[in-house]
C-alpha positions, 0 to 999 in steps of 0.5 A: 208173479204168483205161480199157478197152483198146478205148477207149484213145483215147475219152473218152465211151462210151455204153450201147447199151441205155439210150441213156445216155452215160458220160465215162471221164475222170470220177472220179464214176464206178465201174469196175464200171458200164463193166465190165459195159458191156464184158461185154455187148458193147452199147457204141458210140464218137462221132466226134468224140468229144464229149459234144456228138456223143452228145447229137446221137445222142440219148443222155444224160449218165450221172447222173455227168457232170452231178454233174462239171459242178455240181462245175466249176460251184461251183468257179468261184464 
């Protein structure tokens, strides 16, 4: 998936309306749900940019984070 041009240099982009956090990095992820993040206007960035920083402002990881995390997870055993 290309990154939107705002968020070139941001890993993680969360949903205003739903309090819910996406990775960019993440290949789970379908470009049709970060374009229609875009559309609305009702995105926000975190400094620092963290999935950490993100849960501190009480957002949730996206269903496709936590699917990358059960991946990395397997793979190390």
């Amino acid at each position: 998936m290309e990154r939107p041009i705002r968020f070139a240099d941001f890993r993680y982009v969360g949903d205003k309306r739903t309090q819910i956090v996406y990775d960019l990095d993440n290949t789970f992820l379908e470009a049709s749900v970060i374009d229609e993040l875009m559309e609305s206007e009702q995105f926000i960035c975190f400094g620092p940019d963290s999935l950490d920083e993100a849960k501190n402002r009480c957002y949730r990881p996206d269903w496709t984070i936590r699917a990358a995390e059960r991946e990395a997870a397997a793979a190390e055993y």
